[in-house]
C-alpha positions in Angstrom: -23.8 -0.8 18.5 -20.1 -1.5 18.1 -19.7 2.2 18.7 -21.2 2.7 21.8 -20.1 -0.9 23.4 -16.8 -0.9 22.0 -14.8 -0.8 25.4 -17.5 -2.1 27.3 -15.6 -5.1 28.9 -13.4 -2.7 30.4 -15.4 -2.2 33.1 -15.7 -5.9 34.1 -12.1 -6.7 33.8 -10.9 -4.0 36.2 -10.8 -6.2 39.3 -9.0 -8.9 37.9 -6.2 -7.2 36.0 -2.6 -8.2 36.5 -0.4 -5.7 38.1 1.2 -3.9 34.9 3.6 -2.4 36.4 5.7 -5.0 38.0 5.0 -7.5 34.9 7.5 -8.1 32.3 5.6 -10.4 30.3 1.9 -10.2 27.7 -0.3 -12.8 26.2 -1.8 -12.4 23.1 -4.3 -14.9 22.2 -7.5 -15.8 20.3 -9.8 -17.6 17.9 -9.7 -17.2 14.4 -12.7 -18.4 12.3 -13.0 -19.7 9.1 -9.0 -19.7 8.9 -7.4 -19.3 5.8 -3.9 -20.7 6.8 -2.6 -22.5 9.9 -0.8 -19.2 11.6 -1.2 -15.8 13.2 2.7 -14.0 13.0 2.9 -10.7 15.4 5.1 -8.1 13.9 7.0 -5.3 15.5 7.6 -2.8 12.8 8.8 -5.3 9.8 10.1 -7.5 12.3 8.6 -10.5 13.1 8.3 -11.1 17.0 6.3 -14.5 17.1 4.5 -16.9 15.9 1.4 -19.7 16.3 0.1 -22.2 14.9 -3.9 -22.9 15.2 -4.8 -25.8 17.4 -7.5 -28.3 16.6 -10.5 -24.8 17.8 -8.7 -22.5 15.4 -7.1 -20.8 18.5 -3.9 -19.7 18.9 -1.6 -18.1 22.4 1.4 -16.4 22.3 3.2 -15.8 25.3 5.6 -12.5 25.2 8.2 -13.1 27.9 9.4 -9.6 27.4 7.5 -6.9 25.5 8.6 -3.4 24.1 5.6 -1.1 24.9 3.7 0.0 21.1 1.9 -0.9 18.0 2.5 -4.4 16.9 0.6 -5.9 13.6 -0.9 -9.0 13.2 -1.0 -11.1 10.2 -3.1 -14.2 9.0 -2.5 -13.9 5.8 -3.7 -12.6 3.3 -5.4 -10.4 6.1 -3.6 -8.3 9.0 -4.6 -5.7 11.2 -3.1 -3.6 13.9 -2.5 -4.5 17.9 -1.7 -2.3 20.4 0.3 -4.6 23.3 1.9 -3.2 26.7 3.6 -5.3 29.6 1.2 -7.2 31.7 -1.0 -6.8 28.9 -4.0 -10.2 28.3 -5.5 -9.4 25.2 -7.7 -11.8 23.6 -9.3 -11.3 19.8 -12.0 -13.2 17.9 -12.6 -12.9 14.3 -14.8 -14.0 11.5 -12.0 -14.2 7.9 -15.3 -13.8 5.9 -15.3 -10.5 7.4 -12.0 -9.8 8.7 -11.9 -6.3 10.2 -16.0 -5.8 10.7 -15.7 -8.9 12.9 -12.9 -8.1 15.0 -13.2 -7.9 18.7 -10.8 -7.2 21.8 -11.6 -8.5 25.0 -9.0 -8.4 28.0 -6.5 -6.2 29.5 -5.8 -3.4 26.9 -8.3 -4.0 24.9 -9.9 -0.4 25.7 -7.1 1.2 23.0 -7.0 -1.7 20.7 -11.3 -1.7 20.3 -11.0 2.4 19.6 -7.8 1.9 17.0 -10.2 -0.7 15.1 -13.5 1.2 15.4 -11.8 4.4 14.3 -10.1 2.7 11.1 -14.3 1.1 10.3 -15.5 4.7 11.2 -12.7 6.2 8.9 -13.7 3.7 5.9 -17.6 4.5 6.0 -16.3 8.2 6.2 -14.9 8.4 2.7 -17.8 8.7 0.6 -18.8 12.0 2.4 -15.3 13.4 2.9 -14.9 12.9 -1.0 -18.0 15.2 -1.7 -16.2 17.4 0.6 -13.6 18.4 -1.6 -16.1 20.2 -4.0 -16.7 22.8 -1.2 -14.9 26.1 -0.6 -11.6 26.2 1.4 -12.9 27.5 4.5 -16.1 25.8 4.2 -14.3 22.0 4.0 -11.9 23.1 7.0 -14.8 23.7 8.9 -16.2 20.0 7.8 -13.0 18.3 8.5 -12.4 20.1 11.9 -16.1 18.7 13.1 -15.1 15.2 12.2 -12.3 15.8 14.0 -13.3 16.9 17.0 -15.9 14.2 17.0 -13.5 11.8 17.5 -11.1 13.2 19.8 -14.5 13.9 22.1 -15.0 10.1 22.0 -11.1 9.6 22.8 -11.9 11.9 26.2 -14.7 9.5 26.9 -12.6 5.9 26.4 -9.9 8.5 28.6 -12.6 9.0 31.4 -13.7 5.5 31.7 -10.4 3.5 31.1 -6.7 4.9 32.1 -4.3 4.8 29.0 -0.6 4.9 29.1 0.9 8.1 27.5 2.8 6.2 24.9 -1.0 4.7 23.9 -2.4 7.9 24.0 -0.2 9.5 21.9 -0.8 6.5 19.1 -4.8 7.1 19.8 -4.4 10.9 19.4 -2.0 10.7 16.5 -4.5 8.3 14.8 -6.9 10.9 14.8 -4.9 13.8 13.7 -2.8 12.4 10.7 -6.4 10.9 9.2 -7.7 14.4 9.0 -4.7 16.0 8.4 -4.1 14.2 5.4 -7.3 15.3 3.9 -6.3 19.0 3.9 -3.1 17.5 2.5 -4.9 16.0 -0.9 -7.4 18.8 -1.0 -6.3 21.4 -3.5 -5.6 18.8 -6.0 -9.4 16.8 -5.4 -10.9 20.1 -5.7 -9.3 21.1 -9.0 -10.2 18.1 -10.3 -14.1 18.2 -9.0 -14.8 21.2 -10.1 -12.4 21.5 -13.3 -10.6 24.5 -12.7 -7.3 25.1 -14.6 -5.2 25.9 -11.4 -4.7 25.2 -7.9 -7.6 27.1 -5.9 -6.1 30.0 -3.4 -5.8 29.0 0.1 -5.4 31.2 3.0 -2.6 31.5 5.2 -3.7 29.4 7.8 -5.2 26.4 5.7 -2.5 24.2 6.4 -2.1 25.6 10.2 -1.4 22.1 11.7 1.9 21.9 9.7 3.3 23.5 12.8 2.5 21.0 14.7 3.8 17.8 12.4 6.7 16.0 14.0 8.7 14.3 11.2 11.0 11.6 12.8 8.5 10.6 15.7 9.7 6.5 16.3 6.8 5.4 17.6 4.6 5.9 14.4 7.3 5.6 11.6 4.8 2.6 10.8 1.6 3.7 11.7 -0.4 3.4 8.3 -2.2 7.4 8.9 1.0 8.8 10.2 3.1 7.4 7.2 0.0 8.2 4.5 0.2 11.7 5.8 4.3 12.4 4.9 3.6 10.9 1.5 0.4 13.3 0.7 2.7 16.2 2.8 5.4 15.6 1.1 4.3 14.9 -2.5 1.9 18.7 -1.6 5.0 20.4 -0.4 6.9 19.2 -3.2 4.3 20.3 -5.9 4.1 23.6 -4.7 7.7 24.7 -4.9 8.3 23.2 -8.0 5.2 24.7 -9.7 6.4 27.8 -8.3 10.5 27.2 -9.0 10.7 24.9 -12.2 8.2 27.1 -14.1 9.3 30.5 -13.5 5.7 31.1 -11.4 3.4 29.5 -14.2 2.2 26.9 -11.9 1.8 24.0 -14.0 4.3 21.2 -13.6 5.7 19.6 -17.0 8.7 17.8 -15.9 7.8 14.5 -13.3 11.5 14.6 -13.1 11.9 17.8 -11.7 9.0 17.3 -9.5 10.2 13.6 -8.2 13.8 15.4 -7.5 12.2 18.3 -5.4 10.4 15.3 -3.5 13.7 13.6 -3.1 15.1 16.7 -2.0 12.4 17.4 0.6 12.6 14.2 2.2 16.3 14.7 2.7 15.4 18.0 4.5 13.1 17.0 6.9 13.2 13.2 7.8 16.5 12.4 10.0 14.7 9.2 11.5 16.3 6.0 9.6 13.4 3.6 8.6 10.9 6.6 8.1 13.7 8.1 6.0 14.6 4.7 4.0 10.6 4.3 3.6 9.8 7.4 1.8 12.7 7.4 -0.5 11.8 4.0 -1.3 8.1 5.2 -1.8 8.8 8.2 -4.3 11.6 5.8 -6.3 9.2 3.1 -7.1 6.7 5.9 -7.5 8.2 7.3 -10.5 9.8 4.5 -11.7 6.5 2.4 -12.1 4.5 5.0 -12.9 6.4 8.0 -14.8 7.6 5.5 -17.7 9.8 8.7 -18.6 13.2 8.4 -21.0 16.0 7.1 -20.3 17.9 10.0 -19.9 15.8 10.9 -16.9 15.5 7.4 -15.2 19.6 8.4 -15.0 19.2 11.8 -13.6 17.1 10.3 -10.9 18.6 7.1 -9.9 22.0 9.3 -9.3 19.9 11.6 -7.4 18.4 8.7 -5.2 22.0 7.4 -4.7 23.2 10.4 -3.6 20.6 11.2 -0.9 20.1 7.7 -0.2 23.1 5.3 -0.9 22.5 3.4 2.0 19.1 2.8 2.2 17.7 -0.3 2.9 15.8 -0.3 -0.3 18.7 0.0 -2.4 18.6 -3.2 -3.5 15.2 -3.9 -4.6 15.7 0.0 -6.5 18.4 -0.9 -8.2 16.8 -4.2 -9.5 13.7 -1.9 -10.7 15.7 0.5 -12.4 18.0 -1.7 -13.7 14.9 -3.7 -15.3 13.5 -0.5 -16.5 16.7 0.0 -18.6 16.9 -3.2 -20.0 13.2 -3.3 -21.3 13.9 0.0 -22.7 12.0 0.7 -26.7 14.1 -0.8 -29.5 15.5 -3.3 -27.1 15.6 -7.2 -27.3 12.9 -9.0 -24.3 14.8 -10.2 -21.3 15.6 -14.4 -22.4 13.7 -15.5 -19.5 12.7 -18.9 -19.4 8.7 -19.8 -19.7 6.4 -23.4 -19.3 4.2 -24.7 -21.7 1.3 -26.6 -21.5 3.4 -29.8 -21.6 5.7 -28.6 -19.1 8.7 -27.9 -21.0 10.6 -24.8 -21.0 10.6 -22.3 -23.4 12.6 -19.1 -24.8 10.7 -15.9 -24.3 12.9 -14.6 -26.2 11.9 -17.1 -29.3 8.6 -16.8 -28.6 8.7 -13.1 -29.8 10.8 -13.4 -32.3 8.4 -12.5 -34.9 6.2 -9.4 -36.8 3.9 -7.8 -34.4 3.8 -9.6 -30.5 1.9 -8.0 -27.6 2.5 -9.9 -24.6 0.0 -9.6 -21.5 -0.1 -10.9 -18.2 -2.8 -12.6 -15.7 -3.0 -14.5 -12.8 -5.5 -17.4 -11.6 -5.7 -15.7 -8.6 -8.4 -13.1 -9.6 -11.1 -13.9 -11.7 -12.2 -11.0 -12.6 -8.9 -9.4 -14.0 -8.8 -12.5 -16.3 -11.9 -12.4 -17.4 -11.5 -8.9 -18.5 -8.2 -9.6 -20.0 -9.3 -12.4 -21.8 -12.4 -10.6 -23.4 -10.3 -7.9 -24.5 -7.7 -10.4 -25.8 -10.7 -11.9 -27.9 -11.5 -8.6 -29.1 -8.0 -8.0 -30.2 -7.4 -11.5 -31.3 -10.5 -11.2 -33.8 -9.5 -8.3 -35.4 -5.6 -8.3 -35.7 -5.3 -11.5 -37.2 -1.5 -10.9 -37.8 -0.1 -9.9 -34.4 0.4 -13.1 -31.9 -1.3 -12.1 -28.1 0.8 -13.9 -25.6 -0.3 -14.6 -22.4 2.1 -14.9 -19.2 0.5 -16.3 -16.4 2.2 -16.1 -12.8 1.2 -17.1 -9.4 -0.9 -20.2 -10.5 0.2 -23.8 -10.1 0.5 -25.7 -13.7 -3.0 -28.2 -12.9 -4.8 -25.1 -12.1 -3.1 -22.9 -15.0 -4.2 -26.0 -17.7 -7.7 -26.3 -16.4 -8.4 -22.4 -16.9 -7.0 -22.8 -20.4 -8.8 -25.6 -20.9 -12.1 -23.9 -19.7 -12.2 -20.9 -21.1 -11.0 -22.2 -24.4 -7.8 -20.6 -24.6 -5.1 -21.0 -27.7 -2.5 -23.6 -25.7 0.4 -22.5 -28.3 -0.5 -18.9 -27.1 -0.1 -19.6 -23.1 2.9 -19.8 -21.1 3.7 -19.4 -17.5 6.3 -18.5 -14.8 7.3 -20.7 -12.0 9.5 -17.7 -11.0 7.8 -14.8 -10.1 10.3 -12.6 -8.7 12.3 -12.9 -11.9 9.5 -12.2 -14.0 8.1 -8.9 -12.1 12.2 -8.0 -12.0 12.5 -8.6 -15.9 9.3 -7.3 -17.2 8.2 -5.2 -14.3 4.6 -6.2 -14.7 2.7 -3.1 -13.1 0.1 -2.4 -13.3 -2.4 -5.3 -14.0 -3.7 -4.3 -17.3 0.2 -3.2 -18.4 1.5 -4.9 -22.0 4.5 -5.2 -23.8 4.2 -4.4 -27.5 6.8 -5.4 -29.7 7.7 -5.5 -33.5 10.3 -7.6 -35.6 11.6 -9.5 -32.2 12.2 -5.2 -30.3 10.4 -3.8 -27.8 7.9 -1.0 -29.3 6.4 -0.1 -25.4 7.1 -2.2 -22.3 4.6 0.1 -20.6 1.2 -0.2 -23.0 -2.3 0.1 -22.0 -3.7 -3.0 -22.6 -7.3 -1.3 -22.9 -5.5 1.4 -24.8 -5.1 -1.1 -27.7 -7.4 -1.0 -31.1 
């Protein structure tokens, strides 16, 4: 239904729309139900435009006295979504947070381009299950998949087109939406096909498999923060890189050993093609915390990069927040003492990490009261460990819980109290222990660090 109705207030509204042209000003209002906080905050690129609080009817109004023409986010957090907002623009939404984006309505002037943005991201998200069984098919057979659903969109673009003028600025974002989606797939296609159907190498492609590469414009402003347009230069770029380094760094062998080498082609490509600043800054910042988080590689390497990053990238906007990752990297390094951060007990009183590990075997692991179901799996493992390693201490670091709420899950789930500690400071603690991803550990021996970067799951 939404599918068919989705722009359907359009043709009401036409008589009694403001004159955009010689307005200066937009509204952007709505009703947000079930609220889960007291404000919506409307973004323009990572910048935040405006704010409003939620009257007594969980509505809100916010009255744009002079608009730049583009895409705009919204944000009620935890949840946000985009907005498309022009001058003389009224645009209204209504929204259920139970079910943020399924419940999501436009209504007003400009809401034909907003309601196709929002059913396109729903139609993309039921899409996924096919286009993933997709990937086992021949090259030419998947193109001619991918083109259909293509094409099927960009014929239901021409109808919105037909029925309600669009700006050319809000065309472009409408047809860009649409291309960058599909062309991503082609993008992560060799590598989900190898893996589907197991072969050993990347599958041949013809000449004109990635044809649309023409066509890419890689320091277009108006979509450095479109989510499809920015996905696409990641998958591009990461693609692009793979290839020449498969084909440089291994004398034609075509399987890549070195993450460095293949994180410094990516580096190298980015510098190459991207002259537009935040698009640039983005993914450099992208493929740094990529590798960083991810690779776990020596120290020697973690060097070679970081002076690589600095070189293409001294000034990035990033640079900060890089440094502060790689410089936590280095200091959690294997035969290393733990960072002396400072941890609560129980009772409330601090406590030396640092101390606390100070002994034979420690593996410390991390959880948060804020999802139930990654502490309940950490805590069954932990139970599993516990019972049959009597002599290593498991440690457990919570963050992101307040101390009443923190004792009460202890106290429920019958947790050790001399065992659990947690972190008022949660910036320090991700900088000094860099705890990603969720089910990450830190295994240590004789007060050193043995692995900052375990497996908790890996453990026996």
């Amino acid at each position: 239904m939404r599918k068919i109705t989705f722009y359907l207030f359009a043709f009401i509204l036409v008589g009694c729309q403001v004159d955009k042209k010689s307005a200066q000003s937009a509204f952007f209002s709505g009703e947000i139900v079930n609220p889960t906080n007291n404000y919506v905050v409307l973004y323009k690129d990572e910048v935040i435009i405006d704010s409003a609080k939620l009257d007594e009817n969980n509505r809100f109004t916010l009255k744009l006295d002079s608009i730049q023409e583009g895409l705009y986010h919204f944000d009620h957090h935890p949840e946000l979504q985009y907005v498309y907002l022009e001058k003389g623009d009224s645009l209204t939404i209504r929204l259920n947070t139970s079910d943020f984006d399924e419940s999501l309505v436009f209504s007003g002037t400009g809401e034909g381009i907003n309601n196709f943005l929002l059913e396109m991201f729903l139609t993309y998200e039921e899409e996924e299950p096919t286009i993933n069984n997709f990937y086992e098919l021949e090259p030419e057979a998947f193109s001619k998949k991918i083109d259909s659903l293509r094409k099927s969109k960009f014929q239901l673009l021409m109808e919105l087109e037909n029925d309600i003028p669009l700006s050319k600025k809000a065309l472009e974002i409408a047809r860009a939406n649409i291309d960058y989606t599909y062309y991503a797939y082609y993008e992560k296609y060799p590598f989900k096909h190898r893996r589907k159907v197991g072969e050993k190498s990347i599958h041949e492609l013809s000449s004109n498999f990635y044809g649309y590469r023409k066509n890419i414009d890689y320091n277009n402003t108006n979509l450095t923060y479109f989510r499809p347009y920015y996905n696409y230069m990641i998958y591009n770029i990461g693609n692009m890189s793979y290839m020449d380094c498969a084909e440089e760094c291994t004398n034609g062998g075509g399987k890549i050993k070195s993450q460095l080498h293949y994180n410094l082609h990516k580096l190298k490509l980015i510098d190459s093609l991207v002259k537009e600043n935040s698009l640039r800054d983005n993914l450099f910042r992208n493929v740094a915390m990529d590798y960083l988080l991810k690779v776990h590689d020596n120290k020697e390497n973690n060097n070679s990069f970081i002076e690589d990053f600095h070189k293409r990238s001294g000034n990035n906007k990033h640079i900060k927040e890089i440094d502060g990752l790689y410089s936590g990297i280095q200091n959690i390094q294997p035969g290393n003492k733990i960072p002396d951060l400072e941890l609560l007990n129980t009772a409330g009183e601090k406590v030396s990490l640092r101390e606390l590990t100070n002994s034979k075997s420690v593996v410390l692991y991390f959880w948060t009261g804020t999802q139930k179901r990654q502490f309940e799996n950490i805590n069954k493992k932990i139970q599993e460990l516990q019972a049959k390693n009597k002599d290593v201490r498991y440690i457990g670091i919570n963050y992101k819980t307040e101390q009443p709420q923190w004792k009460g899950i202890i106290e429920n789930y019958g947790l050790d109290e001399n065992l659990q500690f947690r972190s008022d400071n949660f910036e320090q603690l991700t900088n000094a222990l860099i705890i990603y991803p969720l089910n990450k550990c830190i295994t240590m021996k004789d007060g050193a660090i043995v692995d900052a970067f375990d497996n908790l799951y890996s453990l026996k």
